[in-house]
N, C-alpha and C positions, 0 to 999 in steps of 0.2 A: 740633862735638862737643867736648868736653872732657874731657881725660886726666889719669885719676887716678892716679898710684903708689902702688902698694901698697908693702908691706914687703919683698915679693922682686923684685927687678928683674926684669922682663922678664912678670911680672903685674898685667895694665890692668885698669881699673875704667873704663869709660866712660859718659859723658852726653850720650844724644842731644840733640840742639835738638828739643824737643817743641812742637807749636803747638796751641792750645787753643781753643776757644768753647762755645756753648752745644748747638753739635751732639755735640761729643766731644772729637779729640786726634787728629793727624795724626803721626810723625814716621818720618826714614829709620831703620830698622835696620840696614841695609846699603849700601853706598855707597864702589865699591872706592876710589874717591878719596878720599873723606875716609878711610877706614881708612887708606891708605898714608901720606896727612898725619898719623897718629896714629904710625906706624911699623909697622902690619900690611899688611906688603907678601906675604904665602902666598896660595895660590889657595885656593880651597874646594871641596870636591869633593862631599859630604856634606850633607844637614840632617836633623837626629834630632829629635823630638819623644816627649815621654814625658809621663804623667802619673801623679800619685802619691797617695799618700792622706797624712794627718797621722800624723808619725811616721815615716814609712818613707827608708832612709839608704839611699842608691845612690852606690856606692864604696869603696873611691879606685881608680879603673881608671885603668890607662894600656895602652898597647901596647908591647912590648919593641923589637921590628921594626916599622916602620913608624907613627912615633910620630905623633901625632895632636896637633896644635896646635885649639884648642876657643875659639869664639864663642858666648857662653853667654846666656841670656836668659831671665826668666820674662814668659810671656802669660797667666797664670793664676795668683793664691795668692800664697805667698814661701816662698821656699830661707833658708837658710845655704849658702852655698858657700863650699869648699875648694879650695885645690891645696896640693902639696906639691912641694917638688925633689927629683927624684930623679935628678941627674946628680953622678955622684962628685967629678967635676973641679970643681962650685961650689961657692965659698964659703958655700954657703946650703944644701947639701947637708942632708937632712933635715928644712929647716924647713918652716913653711905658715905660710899668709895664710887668711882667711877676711871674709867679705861678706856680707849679705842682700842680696837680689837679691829683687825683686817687680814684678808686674804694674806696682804703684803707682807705686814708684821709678822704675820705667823703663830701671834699670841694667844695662848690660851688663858681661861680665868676659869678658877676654883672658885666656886660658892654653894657654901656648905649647908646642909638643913640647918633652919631657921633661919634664913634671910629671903626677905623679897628680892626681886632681880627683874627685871626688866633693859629693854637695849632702845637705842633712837639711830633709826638709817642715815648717815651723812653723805653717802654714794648715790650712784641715781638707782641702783639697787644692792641687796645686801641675801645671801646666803648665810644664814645662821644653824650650824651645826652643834648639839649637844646632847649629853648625857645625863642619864638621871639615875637616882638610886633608891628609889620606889617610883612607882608605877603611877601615872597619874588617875587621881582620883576626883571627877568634879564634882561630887559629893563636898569635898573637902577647899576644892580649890576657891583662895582668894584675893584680891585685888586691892593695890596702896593704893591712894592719889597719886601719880605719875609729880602734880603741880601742889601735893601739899604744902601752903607755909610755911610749916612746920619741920619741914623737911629741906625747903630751901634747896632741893638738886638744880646746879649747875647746868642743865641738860643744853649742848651747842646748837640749841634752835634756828631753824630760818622759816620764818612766818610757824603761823600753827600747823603743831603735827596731827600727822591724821590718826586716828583711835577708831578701835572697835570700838560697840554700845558697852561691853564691859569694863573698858580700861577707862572711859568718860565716866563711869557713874563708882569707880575706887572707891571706898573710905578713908576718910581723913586719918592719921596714925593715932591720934585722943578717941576716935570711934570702930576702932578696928579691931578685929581677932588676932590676940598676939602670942606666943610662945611663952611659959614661964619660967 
């Protein structure tokens, strides 16, 4: 597998070894060895799947309590994916990275507990597969502004995306529960 750095430390872009012929394409997604050789040494406790139509932006959730480190994937379509830091103590405090992620590429993305994450569908639909390394808690679970100022994400918009009631009513990053 090959590990990419993104722009905030401790956010992988990963490329499996994919094998090819004329039946299809084989490769591991998971593999706790090789992840640990990557430096993802957490357990997983979790796998989420979801699917989405084009247009529709799911995020930036994180959990407050019980933060959720995320192995991210598409098996279907292409995302844009996001994280953001939302730990007060980093140097990086605020920022984000962003990705396509697709069926095609094969890409996966590491983001680690304390970062919000959220993705934007660019396909006319999108299959998002991923892992978690605690269990979700909606006690705990909470929502960035997807369109904070502040935040300035890039996001490869066409016309507005469509949002749940919770990803519309996010908190701005100056009014938000953050990590210390």
């Amino acid at each position: 597998m090959k590990v990419i750095e993104t722009s905030l430390p401790g956010v992988l872009l990963l490329e499996p070894r994919v094998f090819g012929d004329a039946r299809g394409f084989f490769m591991e997604s998971y593999n706790k060895r090789t992840m640990a050789e990557a430096g993802i040494t957490e357990d997983f406790v979790q796998d989420n799947h979801s699917r989405s139509s084009k247009g529709v932006l799911r995020g930036l959730h994180y959990q407050i309590l019980q933060p959720q480190g995320k192995l991210v994937r598409v098996v279907a379509g292409e995302v844009y994916d996001v994280a953001v830091d939302m730990r007060r103590s980093s140097p990086h405090f605020g920022r984000w990275t962003g990705m396509r992620l697709s069926a095609e590429n094969k890409l996966m993305a590491w983001i680690p507990p304390g970062f919000a994450h959220g993705f934007y569908v660019v396909s006319e639909y999108a299959e998002f597969f991923y892992k978690t390394t605690n269990y979700f808690a909606p006690e705990h679970d909470r929502c960035l502004l997807w369109n904070d100022p502040t935040l300035a994400i890039d996001w490869p918009l066409e016309g507005e995306p469509i949002l749940s009631e919770k990803d519309r009513n996010g908190k701005l990053l100056g009014k938000a529960e953050t990590y210390a």
